[in-house]
mmCIF file of the N, C-alpha and C atoms, coordinates in Angstrom:
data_MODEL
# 
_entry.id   MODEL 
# 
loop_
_atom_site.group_PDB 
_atom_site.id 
_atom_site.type_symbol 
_atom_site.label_atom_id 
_atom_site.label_alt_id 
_atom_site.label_comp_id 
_atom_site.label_asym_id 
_atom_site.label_entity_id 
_atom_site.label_seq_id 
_atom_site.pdbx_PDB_ins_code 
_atom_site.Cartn_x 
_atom_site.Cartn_y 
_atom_site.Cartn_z 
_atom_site.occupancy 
_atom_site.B_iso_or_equiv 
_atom_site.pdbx_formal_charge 
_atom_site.auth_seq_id 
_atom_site.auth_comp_id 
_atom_site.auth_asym_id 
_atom_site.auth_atom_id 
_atom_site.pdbx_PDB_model_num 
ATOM 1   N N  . UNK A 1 1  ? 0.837   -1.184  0.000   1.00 0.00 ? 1  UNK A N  1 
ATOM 2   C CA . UNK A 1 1  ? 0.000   0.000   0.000   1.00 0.00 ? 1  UNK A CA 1 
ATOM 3   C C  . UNK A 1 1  ? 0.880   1.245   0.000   1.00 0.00 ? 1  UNK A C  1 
ATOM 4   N N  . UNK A 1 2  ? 0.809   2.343   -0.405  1.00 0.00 ? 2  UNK A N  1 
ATOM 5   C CA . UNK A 1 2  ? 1.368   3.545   -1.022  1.00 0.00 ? 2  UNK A CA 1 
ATOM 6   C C  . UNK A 1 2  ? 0.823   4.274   0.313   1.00 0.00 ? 2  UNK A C  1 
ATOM 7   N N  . UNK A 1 3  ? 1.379   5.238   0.616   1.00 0.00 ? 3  UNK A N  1 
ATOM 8   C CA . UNK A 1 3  ? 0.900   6.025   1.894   1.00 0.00 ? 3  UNK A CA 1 
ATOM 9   C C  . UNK A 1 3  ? 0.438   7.551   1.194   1.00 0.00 ? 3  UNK A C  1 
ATOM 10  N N  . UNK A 1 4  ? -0.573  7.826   1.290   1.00 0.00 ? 4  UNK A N  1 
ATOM 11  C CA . UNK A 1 4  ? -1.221  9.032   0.933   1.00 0.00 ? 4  UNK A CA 1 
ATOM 12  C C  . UNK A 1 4  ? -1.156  10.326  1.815   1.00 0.00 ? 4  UNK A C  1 
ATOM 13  N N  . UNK A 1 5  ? -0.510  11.297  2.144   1.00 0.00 ? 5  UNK A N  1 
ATOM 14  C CA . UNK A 1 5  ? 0.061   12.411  3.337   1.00 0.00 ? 5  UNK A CA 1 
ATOM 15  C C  . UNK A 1 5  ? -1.229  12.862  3.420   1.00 0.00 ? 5  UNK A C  1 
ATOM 16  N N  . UNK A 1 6  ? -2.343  13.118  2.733   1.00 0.00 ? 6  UNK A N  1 
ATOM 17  C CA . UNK A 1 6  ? -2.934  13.850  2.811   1.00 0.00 ? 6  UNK A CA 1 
ATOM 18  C C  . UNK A 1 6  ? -4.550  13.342  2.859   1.00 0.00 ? 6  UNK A C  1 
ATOM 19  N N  . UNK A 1 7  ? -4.034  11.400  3.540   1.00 0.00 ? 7  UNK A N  1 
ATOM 20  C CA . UNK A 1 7  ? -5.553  10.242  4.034   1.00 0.00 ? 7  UNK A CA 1 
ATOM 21  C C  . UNK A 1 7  ? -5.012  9.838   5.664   1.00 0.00 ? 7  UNK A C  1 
ATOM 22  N N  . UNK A 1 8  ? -6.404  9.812   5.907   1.00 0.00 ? 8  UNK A N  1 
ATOM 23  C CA . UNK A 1 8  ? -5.895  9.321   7.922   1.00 0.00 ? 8  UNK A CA 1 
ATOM 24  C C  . UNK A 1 8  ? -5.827  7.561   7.457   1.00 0.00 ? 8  UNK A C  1 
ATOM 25  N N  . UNK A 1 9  ? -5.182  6.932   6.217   1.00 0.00 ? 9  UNK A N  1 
ATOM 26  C CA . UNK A 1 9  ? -5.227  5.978   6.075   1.00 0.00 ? 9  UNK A CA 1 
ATOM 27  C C  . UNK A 1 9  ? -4.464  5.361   5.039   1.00 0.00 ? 9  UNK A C  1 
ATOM 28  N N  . UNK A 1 10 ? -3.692  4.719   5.245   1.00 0.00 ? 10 UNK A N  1 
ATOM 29  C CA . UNK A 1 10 ? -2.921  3.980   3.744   1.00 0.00 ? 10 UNK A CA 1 
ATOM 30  C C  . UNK A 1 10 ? -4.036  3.781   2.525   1.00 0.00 ? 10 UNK A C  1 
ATOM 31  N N  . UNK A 1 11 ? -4.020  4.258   1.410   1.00 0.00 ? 11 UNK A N  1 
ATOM 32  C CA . UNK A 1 11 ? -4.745  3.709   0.075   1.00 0.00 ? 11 UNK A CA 1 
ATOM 33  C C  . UNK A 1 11 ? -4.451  2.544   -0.473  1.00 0.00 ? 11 UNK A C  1 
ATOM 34  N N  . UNK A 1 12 ? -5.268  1.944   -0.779  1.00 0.00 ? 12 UNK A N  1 
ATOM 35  C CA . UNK A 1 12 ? -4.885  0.295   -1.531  1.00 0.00 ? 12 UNK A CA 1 
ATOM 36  C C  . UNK A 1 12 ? -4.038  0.783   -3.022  1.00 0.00 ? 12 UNK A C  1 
ATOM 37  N N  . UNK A 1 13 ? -3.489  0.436   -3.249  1.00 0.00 ? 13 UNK A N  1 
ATOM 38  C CA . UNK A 1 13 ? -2.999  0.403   -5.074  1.00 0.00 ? 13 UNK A CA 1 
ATOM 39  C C  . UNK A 1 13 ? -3.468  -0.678  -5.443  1.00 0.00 ? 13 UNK A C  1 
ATOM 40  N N  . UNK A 1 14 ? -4.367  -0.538  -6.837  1.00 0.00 ? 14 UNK A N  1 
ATOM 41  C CA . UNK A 1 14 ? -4.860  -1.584  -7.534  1.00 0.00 ? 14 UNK A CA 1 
ATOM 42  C C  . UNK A 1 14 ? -3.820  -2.155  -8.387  1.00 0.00 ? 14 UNK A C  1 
ATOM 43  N N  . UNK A 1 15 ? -4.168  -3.761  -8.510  1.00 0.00 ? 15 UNK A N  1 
ATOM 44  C CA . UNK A 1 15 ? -3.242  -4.233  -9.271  1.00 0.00 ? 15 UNK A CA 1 
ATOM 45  C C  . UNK A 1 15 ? -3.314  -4.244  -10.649 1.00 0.00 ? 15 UNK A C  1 
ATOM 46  N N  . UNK A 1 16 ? -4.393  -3.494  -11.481 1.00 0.00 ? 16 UNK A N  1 
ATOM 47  C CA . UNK A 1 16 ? -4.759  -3.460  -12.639 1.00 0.00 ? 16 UNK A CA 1 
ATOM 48  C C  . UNK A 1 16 ? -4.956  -2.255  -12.942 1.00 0.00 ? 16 UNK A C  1 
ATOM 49  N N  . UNK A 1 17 ? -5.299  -1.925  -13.845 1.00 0.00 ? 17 UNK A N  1 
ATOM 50  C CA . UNK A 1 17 ? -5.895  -0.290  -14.967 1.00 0.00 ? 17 UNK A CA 1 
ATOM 51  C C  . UNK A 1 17 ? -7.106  -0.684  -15.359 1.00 0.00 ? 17 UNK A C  1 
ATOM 52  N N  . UNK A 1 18 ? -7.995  0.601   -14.749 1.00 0.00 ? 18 UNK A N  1 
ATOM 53  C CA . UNK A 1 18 ? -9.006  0.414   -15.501 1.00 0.00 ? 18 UNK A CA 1 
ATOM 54  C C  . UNK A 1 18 ? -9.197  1.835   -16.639 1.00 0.00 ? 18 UNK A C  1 
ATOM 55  N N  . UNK A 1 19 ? -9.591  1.379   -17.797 1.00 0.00 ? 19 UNK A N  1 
ATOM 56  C CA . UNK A 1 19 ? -9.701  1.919   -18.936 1.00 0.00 ? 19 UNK A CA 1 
ATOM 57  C C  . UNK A 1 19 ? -10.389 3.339   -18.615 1.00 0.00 ? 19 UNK A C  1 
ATOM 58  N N  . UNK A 1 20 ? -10.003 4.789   -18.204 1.00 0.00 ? 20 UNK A N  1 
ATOM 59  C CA . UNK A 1 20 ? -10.562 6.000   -18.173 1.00 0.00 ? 20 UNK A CA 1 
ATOM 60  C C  . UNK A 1 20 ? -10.941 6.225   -17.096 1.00 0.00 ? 20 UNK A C  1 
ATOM 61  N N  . UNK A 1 21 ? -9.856  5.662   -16.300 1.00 0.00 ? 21 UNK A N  1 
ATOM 62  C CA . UNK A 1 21 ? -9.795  5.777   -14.230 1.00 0.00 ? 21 UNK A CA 1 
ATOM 63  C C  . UNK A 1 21 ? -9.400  6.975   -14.143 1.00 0.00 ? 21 UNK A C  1 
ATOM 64  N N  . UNK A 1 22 ? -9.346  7.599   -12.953 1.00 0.00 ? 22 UNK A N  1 
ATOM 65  C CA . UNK A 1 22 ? -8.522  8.845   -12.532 1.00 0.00 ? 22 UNK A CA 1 
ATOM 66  C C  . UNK A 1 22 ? -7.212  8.891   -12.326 1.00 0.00 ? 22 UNK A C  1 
ATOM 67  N N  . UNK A 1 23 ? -6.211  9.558   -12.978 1.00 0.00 ? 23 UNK A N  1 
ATOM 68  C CA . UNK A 1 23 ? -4.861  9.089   -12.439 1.00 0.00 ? 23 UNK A CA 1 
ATOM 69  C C  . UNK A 1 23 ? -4.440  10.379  -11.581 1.00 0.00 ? 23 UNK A C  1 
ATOM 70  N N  . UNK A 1 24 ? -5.181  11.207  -10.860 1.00 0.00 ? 24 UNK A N  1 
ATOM 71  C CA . UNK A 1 24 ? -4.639  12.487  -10.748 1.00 0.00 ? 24 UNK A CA 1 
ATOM 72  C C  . UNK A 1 24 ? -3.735  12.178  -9.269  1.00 0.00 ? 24 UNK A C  1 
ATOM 73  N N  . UNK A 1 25 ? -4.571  10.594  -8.681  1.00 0.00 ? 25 UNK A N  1 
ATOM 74  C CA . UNK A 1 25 ? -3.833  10.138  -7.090  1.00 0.00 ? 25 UNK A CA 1 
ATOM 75  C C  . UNK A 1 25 ? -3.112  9.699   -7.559  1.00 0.00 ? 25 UNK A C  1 
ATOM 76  N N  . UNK A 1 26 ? -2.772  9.236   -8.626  1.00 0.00 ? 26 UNK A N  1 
ATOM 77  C CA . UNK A 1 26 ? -1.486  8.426   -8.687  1.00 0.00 ? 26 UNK A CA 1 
ATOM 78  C C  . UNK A 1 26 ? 0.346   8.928   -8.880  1.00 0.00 ? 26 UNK A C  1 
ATOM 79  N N  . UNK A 1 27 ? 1.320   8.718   -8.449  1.00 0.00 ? 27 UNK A N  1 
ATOM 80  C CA . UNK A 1 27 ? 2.671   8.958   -9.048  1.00 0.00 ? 27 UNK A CA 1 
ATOM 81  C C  . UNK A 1 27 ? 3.337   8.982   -9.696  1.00 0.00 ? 27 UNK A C  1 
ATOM 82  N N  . UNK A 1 28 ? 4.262   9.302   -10.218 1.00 0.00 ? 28 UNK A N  1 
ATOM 83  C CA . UNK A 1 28 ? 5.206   9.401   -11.583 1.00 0.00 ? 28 UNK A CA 1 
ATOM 84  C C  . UNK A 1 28 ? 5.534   7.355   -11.330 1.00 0.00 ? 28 UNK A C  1 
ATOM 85  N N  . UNK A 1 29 ? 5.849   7.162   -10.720 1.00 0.00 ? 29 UNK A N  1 
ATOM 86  C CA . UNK A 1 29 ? 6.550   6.183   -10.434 1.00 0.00 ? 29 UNK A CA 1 
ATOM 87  C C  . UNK A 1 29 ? 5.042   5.039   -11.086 1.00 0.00 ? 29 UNK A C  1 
ATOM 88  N N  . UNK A 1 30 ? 3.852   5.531   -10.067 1.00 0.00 ? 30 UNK A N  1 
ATOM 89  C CA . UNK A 1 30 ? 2.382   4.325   -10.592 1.00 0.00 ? 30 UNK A CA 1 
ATOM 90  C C  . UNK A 1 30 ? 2.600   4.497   -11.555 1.00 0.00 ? 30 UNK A C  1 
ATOM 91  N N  . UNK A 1 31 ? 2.592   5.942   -12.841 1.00 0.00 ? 31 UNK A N  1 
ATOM 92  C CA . UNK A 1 31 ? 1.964   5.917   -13.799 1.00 0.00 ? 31 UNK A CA 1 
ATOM 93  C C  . UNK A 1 31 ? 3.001   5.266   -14.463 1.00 0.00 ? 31 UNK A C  1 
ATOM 94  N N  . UNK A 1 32 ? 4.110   5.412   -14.652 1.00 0.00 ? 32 UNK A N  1 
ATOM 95  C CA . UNK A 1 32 ? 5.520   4.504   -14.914 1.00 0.00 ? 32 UNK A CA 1 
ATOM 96  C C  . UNK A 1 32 ? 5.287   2.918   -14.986 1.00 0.00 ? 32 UNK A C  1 
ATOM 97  N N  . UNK A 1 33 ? 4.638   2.815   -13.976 1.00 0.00 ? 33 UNK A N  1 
ATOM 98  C CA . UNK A 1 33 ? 4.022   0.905   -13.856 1.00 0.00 ? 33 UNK A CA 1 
ATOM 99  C C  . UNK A 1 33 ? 3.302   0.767   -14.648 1.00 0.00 ? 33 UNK A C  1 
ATOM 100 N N  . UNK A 1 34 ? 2.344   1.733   -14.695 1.00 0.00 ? 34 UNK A N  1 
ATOM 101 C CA . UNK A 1 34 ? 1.104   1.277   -15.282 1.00 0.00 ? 34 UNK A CA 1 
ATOM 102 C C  . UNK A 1 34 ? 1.113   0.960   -17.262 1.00 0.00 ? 34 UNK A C  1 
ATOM 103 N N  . UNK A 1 35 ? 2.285   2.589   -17.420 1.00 0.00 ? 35 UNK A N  1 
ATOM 104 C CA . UNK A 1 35 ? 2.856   2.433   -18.674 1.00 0.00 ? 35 UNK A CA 1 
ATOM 105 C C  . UNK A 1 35 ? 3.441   0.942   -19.065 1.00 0.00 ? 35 UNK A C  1 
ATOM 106 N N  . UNK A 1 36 ? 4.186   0.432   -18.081 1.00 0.00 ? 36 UNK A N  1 
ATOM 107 C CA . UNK A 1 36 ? 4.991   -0.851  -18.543 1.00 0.00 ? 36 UNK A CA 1 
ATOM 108 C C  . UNK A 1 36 ? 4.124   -1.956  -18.659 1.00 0.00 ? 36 UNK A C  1 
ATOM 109 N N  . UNK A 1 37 ? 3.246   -1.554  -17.765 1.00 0.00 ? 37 UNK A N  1 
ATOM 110 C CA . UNK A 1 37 ? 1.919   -3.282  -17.228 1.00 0.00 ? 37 UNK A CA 1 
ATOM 111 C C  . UNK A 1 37 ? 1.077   -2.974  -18.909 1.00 0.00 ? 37 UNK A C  1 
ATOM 112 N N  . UNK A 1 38 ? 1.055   -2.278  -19.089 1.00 0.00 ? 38 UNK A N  1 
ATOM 113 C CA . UNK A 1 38 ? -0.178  -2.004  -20.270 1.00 0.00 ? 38 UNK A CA 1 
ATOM 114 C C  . UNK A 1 38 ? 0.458   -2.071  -21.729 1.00 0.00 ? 38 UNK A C  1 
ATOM 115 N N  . UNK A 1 39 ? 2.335   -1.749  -22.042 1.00 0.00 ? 39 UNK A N  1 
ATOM 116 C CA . UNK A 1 39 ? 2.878   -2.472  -23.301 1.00 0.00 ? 39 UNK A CA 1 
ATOM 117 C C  . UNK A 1 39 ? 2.850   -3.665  -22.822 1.00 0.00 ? 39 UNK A C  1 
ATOM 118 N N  . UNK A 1 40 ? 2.990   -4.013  -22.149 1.00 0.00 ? 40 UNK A N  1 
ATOM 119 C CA . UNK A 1 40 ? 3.072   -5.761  -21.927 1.00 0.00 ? 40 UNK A CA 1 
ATOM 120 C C  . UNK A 1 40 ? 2.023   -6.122  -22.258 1.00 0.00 ? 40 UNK A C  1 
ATOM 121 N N  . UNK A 1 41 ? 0.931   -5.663  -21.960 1.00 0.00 ? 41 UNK A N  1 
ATOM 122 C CA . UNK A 1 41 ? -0.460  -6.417  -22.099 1.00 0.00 ? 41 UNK A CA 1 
ATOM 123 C C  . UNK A 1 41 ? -1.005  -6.102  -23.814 1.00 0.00 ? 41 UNK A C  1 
ATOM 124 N N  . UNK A 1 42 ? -0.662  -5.008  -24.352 1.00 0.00 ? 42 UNK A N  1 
ATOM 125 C CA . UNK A 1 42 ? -0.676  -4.927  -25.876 1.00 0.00 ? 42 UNK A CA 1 
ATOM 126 C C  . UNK A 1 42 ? 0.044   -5.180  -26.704 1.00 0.00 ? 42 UNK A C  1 
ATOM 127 N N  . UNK A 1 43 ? 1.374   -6.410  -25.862 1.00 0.00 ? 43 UNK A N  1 
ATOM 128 C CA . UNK A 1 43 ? 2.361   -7.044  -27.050 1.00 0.00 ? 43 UNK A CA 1 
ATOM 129 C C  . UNK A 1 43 ? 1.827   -8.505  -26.453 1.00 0.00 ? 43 UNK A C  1 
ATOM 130 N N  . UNK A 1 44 ? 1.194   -8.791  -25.631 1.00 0.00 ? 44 UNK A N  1 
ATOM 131 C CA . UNK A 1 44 ? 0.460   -10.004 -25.492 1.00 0.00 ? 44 UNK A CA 1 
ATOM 132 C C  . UNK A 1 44 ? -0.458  -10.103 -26.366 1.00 0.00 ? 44 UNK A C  1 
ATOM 133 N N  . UNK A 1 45 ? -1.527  -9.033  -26.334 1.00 0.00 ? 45 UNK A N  1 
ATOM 134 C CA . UNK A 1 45 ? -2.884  -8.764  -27.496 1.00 0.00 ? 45 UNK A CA 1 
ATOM 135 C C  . UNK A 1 45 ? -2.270  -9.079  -28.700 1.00 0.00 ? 45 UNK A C  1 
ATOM 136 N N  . UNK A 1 46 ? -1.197  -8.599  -29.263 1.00 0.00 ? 46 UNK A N  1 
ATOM 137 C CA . UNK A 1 46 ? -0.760  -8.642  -30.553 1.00 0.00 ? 46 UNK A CA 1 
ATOM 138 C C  . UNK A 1 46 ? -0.233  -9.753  -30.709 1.00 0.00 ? 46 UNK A C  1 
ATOM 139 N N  . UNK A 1 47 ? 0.455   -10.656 -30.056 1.00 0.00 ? 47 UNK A N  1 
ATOM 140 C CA . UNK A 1 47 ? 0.914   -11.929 -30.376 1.00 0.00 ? 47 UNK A CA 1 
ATOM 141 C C  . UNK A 1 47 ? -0.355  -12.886 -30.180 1.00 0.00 ? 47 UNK A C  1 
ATOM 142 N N  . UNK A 1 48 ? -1.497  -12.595 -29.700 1.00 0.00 ? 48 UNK A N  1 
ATOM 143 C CA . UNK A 1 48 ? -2.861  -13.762 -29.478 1.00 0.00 ? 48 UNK A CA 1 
ATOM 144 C C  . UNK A 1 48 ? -3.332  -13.704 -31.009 1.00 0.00 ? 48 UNK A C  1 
ATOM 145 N N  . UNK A 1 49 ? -3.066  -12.341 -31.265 1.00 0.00 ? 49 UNK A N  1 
ATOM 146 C CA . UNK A 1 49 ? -3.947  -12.037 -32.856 1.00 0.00 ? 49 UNK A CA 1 
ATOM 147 C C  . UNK A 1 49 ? -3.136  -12.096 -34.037 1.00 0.00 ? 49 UNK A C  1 
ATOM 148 N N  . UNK A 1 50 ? -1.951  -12.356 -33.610 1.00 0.00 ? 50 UNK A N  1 
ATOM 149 C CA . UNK A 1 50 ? -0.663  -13.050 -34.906 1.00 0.00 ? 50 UNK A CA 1 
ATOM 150 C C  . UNK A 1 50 ? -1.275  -14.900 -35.004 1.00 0.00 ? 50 UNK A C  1 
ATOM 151 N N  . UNK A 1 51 ? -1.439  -14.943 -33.593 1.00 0.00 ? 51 UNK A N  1 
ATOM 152 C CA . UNK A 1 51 ? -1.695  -16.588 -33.889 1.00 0.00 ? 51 UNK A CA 1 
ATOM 153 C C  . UNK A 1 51 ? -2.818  -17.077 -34.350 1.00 0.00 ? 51 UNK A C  1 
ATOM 154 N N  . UNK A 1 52 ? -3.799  -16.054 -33.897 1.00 0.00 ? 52 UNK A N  1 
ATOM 155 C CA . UNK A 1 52 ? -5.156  -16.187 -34.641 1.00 0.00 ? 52 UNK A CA 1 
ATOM 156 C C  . UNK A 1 52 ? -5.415  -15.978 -36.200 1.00 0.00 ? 52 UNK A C  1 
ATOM 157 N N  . UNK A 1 53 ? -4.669  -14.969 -36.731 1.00 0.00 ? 53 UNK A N  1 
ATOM 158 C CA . UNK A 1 53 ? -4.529  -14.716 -37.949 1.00 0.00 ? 53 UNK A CA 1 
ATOM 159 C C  . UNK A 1 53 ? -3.416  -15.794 -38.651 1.00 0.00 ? 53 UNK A C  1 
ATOM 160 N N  . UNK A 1 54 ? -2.915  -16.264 -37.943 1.00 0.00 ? 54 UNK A N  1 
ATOM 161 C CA . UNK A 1 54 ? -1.669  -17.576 -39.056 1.00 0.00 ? 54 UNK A CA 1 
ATOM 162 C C  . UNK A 1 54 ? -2.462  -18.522 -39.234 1.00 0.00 ? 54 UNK A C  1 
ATOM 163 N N  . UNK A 1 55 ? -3.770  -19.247 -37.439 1.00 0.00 ? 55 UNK A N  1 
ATOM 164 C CA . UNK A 1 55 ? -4.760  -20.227 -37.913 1.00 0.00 ? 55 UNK A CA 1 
ATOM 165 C C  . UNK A 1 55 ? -5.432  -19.900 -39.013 1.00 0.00 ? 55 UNK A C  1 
ATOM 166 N N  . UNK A 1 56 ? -5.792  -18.927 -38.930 1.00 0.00 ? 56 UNK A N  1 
ATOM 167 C CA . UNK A 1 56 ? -7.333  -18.493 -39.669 1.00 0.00 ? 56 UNK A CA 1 
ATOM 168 C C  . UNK A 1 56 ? -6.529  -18.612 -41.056 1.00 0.00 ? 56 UNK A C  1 
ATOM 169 N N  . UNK A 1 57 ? -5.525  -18.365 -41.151 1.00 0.00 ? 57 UNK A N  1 
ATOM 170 C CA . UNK A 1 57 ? -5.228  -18.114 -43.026 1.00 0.00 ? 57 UNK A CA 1 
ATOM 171 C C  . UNK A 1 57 ? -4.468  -19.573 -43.290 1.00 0.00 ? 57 UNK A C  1 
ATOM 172 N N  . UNK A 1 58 ? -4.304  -20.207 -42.289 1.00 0.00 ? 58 UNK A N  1 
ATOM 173 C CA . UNK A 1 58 ? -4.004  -21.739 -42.581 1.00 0.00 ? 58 UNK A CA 1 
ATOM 174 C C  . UNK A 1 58 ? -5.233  -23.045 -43.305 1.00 0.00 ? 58 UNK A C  1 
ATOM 175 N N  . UNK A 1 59 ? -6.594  -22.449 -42.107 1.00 0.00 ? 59 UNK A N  1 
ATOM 176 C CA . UNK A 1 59 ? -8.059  -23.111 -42.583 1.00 0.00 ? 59 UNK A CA 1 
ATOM 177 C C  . UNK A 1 59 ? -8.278  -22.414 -43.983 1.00 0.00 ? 59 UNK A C  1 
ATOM 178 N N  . UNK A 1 60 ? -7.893  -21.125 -44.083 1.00 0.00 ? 60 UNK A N  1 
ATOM 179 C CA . UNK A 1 60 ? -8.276  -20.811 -45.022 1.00 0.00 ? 60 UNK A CA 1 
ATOM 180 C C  . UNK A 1 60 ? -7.454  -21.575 -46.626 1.00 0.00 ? 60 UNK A C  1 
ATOM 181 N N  . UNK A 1 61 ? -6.215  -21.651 -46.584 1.00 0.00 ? 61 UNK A N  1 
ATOM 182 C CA . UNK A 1 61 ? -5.552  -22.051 -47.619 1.00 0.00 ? 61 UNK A CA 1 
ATOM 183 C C  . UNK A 1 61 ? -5.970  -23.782 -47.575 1.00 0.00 ? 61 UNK A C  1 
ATOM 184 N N  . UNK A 1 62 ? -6.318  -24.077 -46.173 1.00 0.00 ? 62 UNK A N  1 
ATOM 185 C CA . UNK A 1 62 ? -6.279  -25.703 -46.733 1.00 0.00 ? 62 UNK A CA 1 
ATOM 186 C C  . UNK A 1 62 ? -7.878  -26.111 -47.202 1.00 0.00 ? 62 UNK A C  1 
ATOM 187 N N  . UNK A 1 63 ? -8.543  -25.036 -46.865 1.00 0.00 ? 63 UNK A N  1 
ATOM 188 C CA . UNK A 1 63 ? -10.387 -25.432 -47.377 1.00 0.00 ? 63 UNK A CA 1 
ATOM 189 C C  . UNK A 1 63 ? -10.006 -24.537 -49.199 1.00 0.00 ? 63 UNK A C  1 
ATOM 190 N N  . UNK A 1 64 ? -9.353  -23.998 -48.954 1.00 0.00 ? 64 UNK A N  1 
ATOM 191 C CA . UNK A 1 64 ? -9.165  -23.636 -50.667 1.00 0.00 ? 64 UNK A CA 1 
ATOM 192 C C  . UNK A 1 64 ? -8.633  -24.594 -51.402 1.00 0.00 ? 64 UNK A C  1 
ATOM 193 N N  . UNK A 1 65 ? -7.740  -25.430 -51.010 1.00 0.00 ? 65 UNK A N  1 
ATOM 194 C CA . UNK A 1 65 ? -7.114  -26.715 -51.836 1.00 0.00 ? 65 UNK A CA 1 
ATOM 195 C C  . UNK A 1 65 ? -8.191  -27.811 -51.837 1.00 0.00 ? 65 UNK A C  1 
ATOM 196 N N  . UNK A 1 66 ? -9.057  -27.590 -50.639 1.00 0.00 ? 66 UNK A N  1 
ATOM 197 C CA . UNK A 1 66 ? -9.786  -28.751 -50.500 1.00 0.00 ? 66 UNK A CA 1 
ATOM 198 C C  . UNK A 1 66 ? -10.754 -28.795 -51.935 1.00 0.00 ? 66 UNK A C  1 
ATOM 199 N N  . UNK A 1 67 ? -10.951 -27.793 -52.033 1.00 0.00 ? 67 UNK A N  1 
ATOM 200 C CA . UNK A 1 67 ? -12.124 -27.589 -52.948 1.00 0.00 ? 67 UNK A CA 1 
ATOM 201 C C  . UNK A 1 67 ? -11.768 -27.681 -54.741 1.00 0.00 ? 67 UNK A C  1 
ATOM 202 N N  . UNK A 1 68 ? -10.702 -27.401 -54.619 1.00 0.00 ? 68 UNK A N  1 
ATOM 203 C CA . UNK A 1 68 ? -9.716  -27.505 -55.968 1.00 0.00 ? 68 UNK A CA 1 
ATOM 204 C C  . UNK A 1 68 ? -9.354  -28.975 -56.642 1.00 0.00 ? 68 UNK A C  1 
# 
């Protein structure tokens, strides 16, 4: 937990991003995380949809021979 100077209480830090949250509590340092947690998670997206697109054009070339 991150200590907030200005809460009679430690703040939780979430372990995720949510899409059009407030970052105005957060730090150079969170937003720094959050930057790194979120290319990671859109070079994951992009490698799910490389593999999806190599299946998909694999069914596709072998139902085209099929038919030939």
């Amino acid at each position: 937990m991150a200590l907030d100077p200005f809460a009679d209480e430690p703040r939780q830090i979430m372990s995720g991003h949510e899409i059009g949250q407030d970052l105005s509590m957060l730090s150079i340092d969170e937003l720094d995380e959050r930057v790194e947690m979120l290319e990671q998670e859109i070079a994951r997206l992009k490698e799910a949809r490389a593999r999806k697109e190599n299946s998909r054009a694999a069914a596709s070339a072998f139902f085209k021979l099929s038919q030939g």
